[in-house]
N, CA, C and O atoms as a GROMACS GRO file, in nm:
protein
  600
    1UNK      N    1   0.082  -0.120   0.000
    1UNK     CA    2   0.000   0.000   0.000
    1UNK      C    3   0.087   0.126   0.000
    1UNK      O    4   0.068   0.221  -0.076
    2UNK      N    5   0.189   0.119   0.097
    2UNK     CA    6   0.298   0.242   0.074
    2UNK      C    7   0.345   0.237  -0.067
    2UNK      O    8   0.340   0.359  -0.083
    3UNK      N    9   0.381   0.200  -0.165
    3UNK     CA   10   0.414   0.187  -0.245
    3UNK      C   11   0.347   0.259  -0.370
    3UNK      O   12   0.383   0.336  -0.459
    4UNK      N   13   0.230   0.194  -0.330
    4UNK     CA   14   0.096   0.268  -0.422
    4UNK      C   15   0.073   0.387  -0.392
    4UNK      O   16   0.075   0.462  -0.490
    5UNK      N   17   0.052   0.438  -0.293
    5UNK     CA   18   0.028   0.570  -0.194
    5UNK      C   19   0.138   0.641  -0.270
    5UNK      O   20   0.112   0.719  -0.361
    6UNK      N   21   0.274   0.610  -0.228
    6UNK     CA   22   0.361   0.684  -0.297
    6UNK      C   23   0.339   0.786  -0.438
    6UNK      O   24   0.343   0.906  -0.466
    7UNK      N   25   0.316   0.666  -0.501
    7UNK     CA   26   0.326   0.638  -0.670
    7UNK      C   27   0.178   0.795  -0.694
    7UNK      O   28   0.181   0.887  -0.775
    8UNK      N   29   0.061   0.760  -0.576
    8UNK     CA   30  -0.059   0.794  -0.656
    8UNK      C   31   0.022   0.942  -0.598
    8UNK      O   32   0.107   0.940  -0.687
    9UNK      N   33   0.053   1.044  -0.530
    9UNK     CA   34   0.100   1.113  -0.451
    9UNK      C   35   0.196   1.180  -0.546
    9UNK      O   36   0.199   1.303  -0.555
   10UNK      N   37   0.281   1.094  -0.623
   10UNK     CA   38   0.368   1.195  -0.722
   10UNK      C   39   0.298   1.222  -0.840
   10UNK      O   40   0.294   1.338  -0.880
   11UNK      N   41   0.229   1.111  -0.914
   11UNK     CA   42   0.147   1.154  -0.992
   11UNK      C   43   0.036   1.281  -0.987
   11UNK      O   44   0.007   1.369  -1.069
   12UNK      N   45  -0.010   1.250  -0.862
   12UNK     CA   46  -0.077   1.404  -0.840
   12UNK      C   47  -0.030   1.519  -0.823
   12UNK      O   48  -0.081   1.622  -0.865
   13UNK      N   49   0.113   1.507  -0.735
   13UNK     CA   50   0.166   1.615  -0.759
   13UNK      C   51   0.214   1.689  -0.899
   13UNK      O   52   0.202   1.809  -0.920
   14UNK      N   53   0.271   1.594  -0.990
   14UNK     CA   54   0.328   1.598  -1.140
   14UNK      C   55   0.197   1.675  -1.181
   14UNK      O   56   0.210   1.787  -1.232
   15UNK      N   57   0.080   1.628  -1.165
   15UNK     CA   58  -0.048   1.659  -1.233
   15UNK      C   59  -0.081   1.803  -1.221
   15UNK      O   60  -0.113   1.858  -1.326
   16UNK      N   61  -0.077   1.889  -1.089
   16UNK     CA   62  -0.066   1.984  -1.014
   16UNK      C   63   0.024   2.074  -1.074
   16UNK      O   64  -0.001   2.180  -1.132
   17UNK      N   65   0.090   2.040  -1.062
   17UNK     CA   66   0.246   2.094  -1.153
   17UNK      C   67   0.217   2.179  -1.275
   17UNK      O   68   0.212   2.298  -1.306
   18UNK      N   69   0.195   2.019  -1.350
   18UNK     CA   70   0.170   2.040  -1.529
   18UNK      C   71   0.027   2.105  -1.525
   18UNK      O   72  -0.001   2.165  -1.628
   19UNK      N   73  -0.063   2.106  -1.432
   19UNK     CA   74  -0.212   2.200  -1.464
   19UNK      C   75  -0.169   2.344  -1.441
   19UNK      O   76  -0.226   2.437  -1.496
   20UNK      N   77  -0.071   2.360  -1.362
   20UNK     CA   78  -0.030   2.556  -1.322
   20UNK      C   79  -0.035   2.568  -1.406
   20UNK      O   80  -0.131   2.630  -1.450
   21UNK      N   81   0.075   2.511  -1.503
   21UNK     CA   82   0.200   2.509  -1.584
   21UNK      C   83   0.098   2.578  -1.707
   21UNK      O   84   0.116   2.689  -1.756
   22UNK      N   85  -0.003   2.493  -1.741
   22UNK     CA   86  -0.071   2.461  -1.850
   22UNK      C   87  -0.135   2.630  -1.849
   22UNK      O   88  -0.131   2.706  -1.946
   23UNK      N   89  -0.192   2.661  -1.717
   23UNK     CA   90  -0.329   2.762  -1.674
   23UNK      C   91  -0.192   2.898  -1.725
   23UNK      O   92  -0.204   2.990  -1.806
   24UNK      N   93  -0.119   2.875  -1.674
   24UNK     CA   94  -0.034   2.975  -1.733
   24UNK      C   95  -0.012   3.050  -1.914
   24UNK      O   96  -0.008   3.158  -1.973
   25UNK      N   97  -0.004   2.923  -1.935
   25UNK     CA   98   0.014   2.909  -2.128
   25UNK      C   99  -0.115   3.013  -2.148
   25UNK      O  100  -0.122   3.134  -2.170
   26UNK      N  101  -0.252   2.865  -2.122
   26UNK     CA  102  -0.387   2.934  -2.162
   26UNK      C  103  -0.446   3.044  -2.144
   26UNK      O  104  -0.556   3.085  -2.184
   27UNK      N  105  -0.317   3.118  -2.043
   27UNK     CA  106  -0.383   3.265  -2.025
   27UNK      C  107  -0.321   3.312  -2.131
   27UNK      O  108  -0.400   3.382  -2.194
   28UNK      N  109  -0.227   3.308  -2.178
   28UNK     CA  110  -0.120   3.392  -2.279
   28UNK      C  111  -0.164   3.349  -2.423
   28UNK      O  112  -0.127   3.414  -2.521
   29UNK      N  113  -0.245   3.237  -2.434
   29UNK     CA  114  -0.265   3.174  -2.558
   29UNK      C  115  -0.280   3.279  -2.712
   29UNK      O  116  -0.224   3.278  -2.822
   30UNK      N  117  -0.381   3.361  -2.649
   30UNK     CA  118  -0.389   3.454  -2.782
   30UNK      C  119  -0.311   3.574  -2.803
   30UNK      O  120  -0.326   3.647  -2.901
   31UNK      N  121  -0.224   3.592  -2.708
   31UNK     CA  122  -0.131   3.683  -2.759
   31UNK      C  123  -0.024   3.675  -2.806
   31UNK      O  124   0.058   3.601  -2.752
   32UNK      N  125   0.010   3.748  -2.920
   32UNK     CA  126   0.174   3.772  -3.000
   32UNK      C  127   0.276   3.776  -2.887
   32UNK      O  128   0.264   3.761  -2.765
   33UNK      N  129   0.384   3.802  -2.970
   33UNK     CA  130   0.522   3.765  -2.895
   33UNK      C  131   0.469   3.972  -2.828
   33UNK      O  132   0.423   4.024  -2.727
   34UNK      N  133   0.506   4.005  -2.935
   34UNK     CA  134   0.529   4.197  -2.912
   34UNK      C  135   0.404   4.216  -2.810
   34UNK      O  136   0.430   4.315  -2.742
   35UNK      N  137   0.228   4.140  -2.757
   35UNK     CA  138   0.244   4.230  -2.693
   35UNK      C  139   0.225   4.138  -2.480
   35UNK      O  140   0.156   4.144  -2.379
   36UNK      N  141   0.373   4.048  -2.553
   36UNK     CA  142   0.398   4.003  -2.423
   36UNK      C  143   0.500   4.080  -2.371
   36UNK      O  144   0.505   4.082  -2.248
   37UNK      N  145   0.596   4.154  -2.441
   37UNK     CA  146   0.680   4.238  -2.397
   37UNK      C  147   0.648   4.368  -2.327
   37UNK      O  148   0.736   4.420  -2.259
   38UNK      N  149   0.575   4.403  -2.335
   38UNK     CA  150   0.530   4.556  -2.336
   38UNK      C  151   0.551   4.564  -2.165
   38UNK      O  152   0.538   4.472  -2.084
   39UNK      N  153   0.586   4.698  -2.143
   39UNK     CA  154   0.574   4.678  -1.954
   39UNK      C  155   0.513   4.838  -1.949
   39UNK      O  156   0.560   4.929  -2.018
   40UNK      N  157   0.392   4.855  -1.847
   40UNK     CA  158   0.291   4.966  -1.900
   40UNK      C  159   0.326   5.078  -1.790
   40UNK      O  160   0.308   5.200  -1.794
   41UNK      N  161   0.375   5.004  -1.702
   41UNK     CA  162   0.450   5.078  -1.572
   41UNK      C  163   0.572   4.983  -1.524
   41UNK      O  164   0.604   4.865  -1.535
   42UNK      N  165   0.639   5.146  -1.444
   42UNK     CA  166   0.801   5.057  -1.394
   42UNK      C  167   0.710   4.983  -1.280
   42UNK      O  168   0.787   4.887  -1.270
   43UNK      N  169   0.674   4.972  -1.247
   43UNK     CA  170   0.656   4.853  -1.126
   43UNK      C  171   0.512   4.734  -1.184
   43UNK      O  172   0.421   4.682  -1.119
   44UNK      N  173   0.545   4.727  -1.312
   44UNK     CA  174   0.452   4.594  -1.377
   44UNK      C  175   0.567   4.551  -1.480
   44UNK      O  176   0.614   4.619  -1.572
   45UNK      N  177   0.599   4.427  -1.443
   45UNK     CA  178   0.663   4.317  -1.553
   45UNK      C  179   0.578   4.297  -1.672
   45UNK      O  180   0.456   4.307  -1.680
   46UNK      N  181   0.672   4.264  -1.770
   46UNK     CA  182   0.670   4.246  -1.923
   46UNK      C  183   0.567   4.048  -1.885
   46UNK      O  184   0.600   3.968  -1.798
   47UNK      N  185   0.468   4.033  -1.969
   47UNK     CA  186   0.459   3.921  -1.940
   47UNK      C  187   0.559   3.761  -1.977
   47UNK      O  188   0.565   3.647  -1.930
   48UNK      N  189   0.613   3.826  -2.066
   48UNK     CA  190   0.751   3.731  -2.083
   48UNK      C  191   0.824   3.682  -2.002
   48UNK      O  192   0.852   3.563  -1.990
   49UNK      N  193   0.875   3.813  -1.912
   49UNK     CA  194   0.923   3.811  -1.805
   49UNK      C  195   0.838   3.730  -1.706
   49UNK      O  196   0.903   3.626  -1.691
   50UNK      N  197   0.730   3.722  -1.632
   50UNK     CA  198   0.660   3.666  -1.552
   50UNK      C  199   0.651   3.538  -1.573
   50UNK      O  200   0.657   3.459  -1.479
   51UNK      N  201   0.633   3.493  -1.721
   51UNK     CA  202   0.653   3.310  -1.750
   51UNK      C  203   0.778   3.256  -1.733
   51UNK      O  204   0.800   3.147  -1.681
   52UNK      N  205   0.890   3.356  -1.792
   52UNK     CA  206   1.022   3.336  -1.746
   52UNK      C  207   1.097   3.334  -1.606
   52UNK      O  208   1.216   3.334  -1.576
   53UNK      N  209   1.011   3.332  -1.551
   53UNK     CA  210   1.037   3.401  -1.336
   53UNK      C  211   1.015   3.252  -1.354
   53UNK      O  212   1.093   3.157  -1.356
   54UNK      N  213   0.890   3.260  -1.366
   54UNK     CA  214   0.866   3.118  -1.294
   54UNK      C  215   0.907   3.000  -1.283
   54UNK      O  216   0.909   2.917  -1.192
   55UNK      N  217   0.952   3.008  -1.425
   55UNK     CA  218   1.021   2.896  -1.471
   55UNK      C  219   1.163   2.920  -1.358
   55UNK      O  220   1.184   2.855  -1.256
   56UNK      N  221   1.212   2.988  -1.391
   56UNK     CA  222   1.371   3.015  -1.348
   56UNK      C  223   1.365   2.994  -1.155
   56UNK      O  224   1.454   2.947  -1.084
   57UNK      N  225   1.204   3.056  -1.102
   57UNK     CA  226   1.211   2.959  -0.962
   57UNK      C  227   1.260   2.847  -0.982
   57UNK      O  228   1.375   2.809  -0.960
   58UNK      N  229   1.121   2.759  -1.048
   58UNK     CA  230   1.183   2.598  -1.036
   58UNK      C  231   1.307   2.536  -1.075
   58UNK      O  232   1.340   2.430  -1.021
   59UNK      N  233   1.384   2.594  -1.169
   59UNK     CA  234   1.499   2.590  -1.210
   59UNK      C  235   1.626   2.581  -1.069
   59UNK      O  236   1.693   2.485  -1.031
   60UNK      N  237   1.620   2.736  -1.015
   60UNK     CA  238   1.683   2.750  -0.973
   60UNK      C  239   1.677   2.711  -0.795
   60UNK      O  240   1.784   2.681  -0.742
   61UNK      N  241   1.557   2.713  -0.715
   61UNK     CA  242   1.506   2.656  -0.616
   61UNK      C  243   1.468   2.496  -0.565
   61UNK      O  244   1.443   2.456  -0.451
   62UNK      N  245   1.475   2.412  -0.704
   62UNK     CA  246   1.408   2.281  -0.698
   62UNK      C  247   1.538   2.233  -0.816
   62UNK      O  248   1.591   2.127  -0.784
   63UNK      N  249   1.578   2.281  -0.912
   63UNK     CA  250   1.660   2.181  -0.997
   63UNK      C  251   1.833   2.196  -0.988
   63UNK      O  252   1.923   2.112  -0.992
   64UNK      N  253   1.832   2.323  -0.978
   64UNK     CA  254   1.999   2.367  -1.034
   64UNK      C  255   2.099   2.268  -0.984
   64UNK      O  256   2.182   2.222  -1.063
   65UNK      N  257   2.096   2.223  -0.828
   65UNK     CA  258   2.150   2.178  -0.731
   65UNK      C  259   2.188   2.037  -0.763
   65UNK      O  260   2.298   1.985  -0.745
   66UNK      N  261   2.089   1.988  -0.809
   66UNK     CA  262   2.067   1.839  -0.880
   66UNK      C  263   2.184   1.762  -0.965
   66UNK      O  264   2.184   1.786  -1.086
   67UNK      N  265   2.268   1.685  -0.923
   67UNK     CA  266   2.335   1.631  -0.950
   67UNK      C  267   2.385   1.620  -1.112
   67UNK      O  268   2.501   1.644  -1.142
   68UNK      N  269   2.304   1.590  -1.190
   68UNK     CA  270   2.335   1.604  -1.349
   68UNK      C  271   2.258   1.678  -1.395
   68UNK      O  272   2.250   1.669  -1.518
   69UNK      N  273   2.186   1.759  -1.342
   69UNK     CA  274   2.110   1.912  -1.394
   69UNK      C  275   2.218   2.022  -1.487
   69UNK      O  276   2.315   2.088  -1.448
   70UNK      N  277   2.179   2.013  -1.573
   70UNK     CA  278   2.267   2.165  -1.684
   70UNK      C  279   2.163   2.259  -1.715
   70UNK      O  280   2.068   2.230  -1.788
   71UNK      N  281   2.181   2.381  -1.655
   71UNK     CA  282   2.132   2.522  -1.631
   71UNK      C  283   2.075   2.472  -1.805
   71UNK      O  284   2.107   2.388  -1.890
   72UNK      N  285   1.991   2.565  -1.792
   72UNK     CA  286   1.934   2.580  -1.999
   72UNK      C  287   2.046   2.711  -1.989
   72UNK      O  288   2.156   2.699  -2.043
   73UNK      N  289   2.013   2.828  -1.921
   73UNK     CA  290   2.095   2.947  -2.023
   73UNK      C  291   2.138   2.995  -1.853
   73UNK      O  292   2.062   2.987  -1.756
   74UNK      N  293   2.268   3.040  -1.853
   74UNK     CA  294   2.337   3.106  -1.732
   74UNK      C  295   2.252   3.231  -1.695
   74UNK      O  296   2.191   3.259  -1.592
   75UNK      N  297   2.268   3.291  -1.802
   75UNK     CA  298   2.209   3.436  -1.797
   75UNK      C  299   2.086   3.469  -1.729
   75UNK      O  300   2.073   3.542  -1.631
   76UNK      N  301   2.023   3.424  -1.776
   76UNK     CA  302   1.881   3.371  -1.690
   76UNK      C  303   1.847   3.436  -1.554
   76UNK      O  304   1.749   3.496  -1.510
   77UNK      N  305   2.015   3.388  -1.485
   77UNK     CA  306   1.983   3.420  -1.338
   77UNK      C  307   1.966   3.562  -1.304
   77UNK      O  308   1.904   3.606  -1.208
   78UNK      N  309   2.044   3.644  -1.418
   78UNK     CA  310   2.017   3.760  -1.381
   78UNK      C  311   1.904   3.801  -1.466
   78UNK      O  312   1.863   3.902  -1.410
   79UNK      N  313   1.856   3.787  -1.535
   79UNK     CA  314   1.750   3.865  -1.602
   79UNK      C  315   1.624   3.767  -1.580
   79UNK      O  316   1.556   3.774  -1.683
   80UNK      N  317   1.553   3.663  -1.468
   80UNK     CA  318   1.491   3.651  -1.448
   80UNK      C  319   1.422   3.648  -1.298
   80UNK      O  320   1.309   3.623  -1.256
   81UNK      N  321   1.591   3.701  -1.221
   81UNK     CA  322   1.590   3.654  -1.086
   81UNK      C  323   1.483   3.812  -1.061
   81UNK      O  324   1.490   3.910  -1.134
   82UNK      N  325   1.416   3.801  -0.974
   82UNK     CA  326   1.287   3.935  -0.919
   82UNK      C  327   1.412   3.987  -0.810
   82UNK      O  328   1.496   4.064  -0.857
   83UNK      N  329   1.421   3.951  -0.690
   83UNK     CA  330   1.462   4.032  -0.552
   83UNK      C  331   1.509   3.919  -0.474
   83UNK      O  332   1.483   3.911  -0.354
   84UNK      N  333   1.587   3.818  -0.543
   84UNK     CA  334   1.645   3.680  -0.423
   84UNK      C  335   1.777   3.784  -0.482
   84UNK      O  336   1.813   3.812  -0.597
   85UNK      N  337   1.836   3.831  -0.332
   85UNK     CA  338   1.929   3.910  -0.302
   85UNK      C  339   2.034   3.758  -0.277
   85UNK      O  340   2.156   3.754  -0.293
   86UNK      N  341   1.950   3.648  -0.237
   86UNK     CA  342   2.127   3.588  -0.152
   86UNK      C  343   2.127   3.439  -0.270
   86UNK      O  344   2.178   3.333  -0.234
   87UNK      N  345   2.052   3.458  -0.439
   87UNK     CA  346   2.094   3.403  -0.533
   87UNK      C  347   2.163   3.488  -0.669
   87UNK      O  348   2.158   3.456  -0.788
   88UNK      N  349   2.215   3.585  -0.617
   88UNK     CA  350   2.301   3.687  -0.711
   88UNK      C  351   2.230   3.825  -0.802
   88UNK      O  352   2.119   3.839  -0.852
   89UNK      N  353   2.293   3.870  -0.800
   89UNK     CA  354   2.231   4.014  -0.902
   89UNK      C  355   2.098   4.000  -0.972
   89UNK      O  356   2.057   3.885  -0.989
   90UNK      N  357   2.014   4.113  -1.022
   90UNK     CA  358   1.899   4.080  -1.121
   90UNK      C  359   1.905   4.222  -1.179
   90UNK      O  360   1.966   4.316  -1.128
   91UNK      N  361   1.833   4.228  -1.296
   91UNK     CA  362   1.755   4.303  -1.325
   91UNK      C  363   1.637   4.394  -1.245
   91UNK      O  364   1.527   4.362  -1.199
   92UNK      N  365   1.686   4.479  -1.249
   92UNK     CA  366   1.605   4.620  -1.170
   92UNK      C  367   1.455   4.615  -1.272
   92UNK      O  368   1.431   4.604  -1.392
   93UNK      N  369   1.370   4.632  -1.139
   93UNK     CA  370   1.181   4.580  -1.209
   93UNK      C  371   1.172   4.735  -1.341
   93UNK      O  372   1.095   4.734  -1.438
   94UNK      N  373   1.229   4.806  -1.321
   94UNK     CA  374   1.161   4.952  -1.377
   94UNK      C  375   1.227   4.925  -1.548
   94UNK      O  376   1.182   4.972  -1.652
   95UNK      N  377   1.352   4.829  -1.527
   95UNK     CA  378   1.389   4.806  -1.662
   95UNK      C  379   1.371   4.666  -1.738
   95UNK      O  380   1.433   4.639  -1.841
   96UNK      N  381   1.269   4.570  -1.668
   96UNK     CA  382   1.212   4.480  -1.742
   96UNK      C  383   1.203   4.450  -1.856
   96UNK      O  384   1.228   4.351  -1.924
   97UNK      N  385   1.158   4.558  -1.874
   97UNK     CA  386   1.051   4.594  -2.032
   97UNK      C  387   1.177   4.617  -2.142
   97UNK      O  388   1.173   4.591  -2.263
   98UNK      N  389   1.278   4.667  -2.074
   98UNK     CA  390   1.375   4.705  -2.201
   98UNK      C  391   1.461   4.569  -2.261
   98UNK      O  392   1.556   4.572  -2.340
   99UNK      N  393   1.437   4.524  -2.238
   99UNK     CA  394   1.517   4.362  -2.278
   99UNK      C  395   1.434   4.327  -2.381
   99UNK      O  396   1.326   4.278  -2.347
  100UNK      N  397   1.461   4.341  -2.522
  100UNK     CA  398   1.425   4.246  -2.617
  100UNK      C  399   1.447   4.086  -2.639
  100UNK      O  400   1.375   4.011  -2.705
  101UNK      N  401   1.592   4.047  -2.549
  101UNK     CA  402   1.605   3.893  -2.570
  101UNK      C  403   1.567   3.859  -2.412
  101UNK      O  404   1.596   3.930  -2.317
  102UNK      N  405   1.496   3.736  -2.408
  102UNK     CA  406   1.551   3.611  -2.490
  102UNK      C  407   1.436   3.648  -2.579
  102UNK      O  408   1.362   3.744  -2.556
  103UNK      N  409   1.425   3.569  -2.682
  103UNK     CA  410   1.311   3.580  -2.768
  103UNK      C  411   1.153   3.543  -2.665
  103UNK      O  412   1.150   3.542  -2.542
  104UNK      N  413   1.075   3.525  -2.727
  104UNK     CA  414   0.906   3.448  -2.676
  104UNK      C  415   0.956   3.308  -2.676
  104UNK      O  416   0.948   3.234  -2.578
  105UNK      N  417   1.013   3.272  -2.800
  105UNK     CA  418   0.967   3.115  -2.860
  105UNK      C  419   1.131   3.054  -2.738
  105UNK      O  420   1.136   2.939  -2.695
  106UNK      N  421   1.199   3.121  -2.720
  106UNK     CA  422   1.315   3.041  -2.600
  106UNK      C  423   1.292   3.084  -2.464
  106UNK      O  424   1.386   3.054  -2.390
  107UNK      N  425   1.186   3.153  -2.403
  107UNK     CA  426   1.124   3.136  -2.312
  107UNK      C  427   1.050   3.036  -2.333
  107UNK      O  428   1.078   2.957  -2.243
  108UNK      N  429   0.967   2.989  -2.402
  108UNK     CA  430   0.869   2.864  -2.415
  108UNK      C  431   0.947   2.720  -2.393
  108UNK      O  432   0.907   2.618  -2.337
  109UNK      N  433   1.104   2.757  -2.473
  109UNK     CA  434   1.176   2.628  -2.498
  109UNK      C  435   1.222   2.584  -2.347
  109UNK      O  436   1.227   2.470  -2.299
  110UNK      N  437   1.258   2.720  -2.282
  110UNK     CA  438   1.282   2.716  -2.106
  110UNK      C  439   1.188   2.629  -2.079
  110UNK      O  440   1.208   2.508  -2.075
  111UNK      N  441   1.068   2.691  -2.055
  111UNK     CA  442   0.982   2.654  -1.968
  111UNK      C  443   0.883   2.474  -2.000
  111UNK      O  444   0.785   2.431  -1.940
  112UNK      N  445   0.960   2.413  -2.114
  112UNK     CA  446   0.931   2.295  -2.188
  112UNK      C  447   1.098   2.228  -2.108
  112UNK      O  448   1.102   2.110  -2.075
  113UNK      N  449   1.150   2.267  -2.098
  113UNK     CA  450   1.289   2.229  -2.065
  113UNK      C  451   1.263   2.209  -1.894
  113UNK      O  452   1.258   2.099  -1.839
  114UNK      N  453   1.252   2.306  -1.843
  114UNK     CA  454   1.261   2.278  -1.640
  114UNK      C  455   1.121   2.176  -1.658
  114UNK      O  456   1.124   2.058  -1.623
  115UNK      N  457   1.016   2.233  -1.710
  115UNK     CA  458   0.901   2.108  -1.679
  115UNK      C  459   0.931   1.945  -1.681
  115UNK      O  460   0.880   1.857  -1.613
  116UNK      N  461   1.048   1.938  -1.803
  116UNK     CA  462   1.080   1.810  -1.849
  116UNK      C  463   1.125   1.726  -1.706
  116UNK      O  464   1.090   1.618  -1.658
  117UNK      N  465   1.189   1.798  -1.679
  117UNK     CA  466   1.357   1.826  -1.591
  117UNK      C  467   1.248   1.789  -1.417
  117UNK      O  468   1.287   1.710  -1.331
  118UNK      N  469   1.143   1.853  -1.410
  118UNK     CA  470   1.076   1.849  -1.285
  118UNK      C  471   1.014   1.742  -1.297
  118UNK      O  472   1.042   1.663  -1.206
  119UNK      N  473   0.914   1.688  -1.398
  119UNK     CA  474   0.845   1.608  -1.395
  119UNK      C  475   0.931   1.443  -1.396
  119UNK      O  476   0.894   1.331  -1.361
  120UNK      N  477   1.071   1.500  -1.460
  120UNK     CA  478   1.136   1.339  -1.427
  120UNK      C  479   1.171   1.378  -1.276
  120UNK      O  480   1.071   1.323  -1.228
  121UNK      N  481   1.236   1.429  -1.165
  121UNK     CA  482   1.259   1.453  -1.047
  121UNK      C  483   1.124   1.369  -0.987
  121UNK      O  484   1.121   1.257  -0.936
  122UNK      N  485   1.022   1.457  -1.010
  122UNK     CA  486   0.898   1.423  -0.907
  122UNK      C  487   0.881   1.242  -0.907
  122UNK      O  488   0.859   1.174  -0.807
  123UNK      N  489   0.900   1.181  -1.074
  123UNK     CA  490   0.872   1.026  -1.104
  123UNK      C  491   0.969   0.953  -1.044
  123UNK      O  492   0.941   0.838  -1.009
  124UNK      N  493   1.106   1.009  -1.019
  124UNK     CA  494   1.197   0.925  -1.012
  124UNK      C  495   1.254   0.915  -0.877
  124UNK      O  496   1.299   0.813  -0.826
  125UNK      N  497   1.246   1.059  -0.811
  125UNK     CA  498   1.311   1.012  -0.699
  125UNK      C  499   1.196   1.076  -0.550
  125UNK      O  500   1.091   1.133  -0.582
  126UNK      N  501   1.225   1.062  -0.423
  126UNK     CA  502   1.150   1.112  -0.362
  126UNK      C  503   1.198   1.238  -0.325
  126UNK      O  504   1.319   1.260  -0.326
  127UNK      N  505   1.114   1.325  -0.292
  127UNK     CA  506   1.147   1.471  -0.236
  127UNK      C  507   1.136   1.505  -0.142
  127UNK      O  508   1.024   1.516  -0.092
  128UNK      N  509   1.250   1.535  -0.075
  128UNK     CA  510   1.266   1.509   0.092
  128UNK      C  511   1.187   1.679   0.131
  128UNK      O  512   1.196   1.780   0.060
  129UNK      N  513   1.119   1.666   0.251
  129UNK     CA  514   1.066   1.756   0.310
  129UNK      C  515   1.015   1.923   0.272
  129UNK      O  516   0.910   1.988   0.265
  130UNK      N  517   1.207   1.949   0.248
  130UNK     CA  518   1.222   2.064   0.177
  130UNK      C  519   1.230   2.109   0.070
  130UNK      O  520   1.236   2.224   0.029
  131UNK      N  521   1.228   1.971   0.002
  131UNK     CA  522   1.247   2.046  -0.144
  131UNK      C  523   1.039   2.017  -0.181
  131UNK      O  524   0.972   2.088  -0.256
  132UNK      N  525   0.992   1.909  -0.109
  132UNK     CA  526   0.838   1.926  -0.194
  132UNK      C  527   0.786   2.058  -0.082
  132UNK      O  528   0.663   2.054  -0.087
  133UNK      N  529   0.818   2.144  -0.009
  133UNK     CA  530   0.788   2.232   0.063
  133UNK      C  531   0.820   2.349  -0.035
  133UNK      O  532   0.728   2.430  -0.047
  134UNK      N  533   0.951   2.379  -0.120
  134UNK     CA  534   1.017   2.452  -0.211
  134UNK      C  535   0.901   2.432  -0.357
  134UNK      O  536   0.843   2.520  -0.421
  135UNK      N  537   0.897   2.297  -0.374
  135UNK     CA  538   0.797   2.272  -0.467
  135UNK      C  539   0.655   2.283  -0.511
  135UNK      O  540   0.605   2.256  -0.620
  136UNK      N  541   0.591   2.338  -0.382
  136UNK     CA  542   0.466   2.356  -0.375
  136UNK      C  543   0.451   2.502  -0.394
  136UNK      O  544   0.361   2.554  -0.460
  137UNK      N  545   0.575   2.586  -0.311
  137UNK     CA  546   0.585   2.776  -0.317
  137UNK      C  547   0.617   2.764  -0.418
  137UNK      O  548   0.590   2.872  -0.469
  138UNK      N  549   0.670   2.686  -0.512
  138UNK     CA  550   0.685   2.740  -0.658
  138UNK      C  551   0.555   2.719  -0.743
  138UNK      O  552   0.504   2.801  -0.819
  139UNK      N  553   0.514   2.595  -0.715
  139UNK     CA  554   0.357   2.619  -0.780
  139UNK      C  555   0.251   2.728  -0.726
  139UNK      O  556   0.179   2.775  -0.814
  140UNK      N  557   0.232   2.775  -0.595
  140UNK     CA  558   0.204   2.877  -0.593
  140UNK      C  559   0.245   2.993  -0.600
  140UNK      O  560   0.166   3.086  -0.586
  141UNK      N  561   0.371   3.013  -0.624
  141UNK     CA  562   0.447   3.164  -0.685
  141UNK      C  563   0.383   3.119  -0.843
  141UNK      O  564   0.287   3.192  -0.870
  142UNK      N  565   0.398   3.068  -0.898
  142UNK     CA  566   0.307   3.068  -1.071
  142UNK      C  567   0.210   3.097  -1.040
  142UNK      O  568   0.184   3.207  -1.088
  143UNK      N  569   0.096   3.042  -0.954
  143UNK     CA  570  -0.029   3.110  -0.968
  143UNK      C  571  -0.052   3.221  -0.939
  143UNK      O  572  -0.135   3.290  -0.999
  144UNK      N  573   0.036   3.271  -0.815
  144UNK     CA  574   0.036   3.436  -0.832
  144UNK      C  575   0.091   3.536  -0.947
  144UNK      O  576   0.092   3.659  -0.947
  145UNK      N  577   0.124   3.474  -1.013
  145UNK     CA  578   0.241   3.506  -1.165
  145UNK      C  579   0.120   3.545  -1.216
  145UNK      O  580   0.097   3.661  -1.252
  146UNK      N  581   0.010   3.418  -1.225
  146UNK     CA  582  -0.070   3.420  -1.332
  146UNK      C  583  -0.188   3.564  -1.291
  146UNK      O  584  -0.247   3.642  -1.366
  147UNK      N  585  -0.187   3.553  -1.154
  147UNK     CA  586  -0.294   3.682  -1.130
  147UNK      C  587  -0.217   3.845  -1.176
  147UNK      O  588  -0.282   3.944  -1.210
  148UNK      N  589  -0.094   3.840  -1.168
  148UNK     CA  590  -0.046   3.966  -1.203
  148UNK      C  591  -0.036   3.955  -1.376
  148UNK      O  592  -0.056   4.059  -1.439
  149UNK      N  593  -0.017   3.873  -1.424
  149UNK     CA  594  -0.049   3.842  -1.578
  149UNK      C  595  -0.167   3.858  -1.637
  149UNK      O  596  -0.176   3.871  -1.759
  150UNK      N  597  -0.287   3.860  -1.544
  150UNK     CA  598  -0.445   3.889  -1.534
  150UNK      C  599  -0.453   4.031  -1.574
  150UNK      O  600  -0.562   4.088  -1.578
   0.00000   0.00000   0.00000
């Protein structure tokens, strides 16, 4: 029964995961690349930026650490990190908007890339305390992503 319990437990979590993941996309679905960039005030992110945060949490909070994990893009850390002062430099919020790269379509490739990367973690191994504690604030830091993306 532990066994099963286990099994049904990651699957739901994986499921959880990939539904943020998904609610995220389907908000953005009908818009172009140009007008995900746009930032309308210095203290509102580009929505590019906001799919790209999120991603770069789980990346960097739940994967980086990970034994045969390879970063997708270095850079990242600074141009997606928000205000984690004690994971290195970022981008200042008022200049968001001025960053033309990465493109739309290699934010997407990111965020197809850490999902891959999470969803084998969650199948394969167990997640001790802190990291499904890390794993859950990252699914709810996306859903708050998604209300400021609203």
């Amino acid at each position: 029964m532990d066994d099963l319990s286990e099994s049904f437990q990651k699957v739901s979590l994986e499921n959880y995961f990939l539904q943020t993941r998904k609610s995220t996309v389907t908000i953005v679905n009908n818009l172009e690349p140009e007008d995900m960039v746009l930032q309308s005030e210095n203290f509102v992110s580009p929505i590019k930026w906001h799919l790209a945060h999120t991603t770069w949490f789980f990346e960097n909070f739940v994967l980086k650490n990970l034994k045969n994990y390879k970063i997708f893009d270095k850079s990242f850390n600074y141009i997606f990190n928000s205000y984690y002062y004690s994971v290195g430099r970022f981008n200042p919020k008022d200049m968001r908007g001025c960053l033309n790269r990465p493109e739309i379509k290699k934010i997407f490739q990111y965020r197809r890339y850490v999902e891959k990367n999470i969803c084998e973690l969650v199948l394969k191994s167990s997640l001790d305390k802190k990291k499904m504690r890390i794993f859950l604030i990252g699914i709810n830091h996306e859903q708050q992503h998604q209300e400021l993306i609203l």
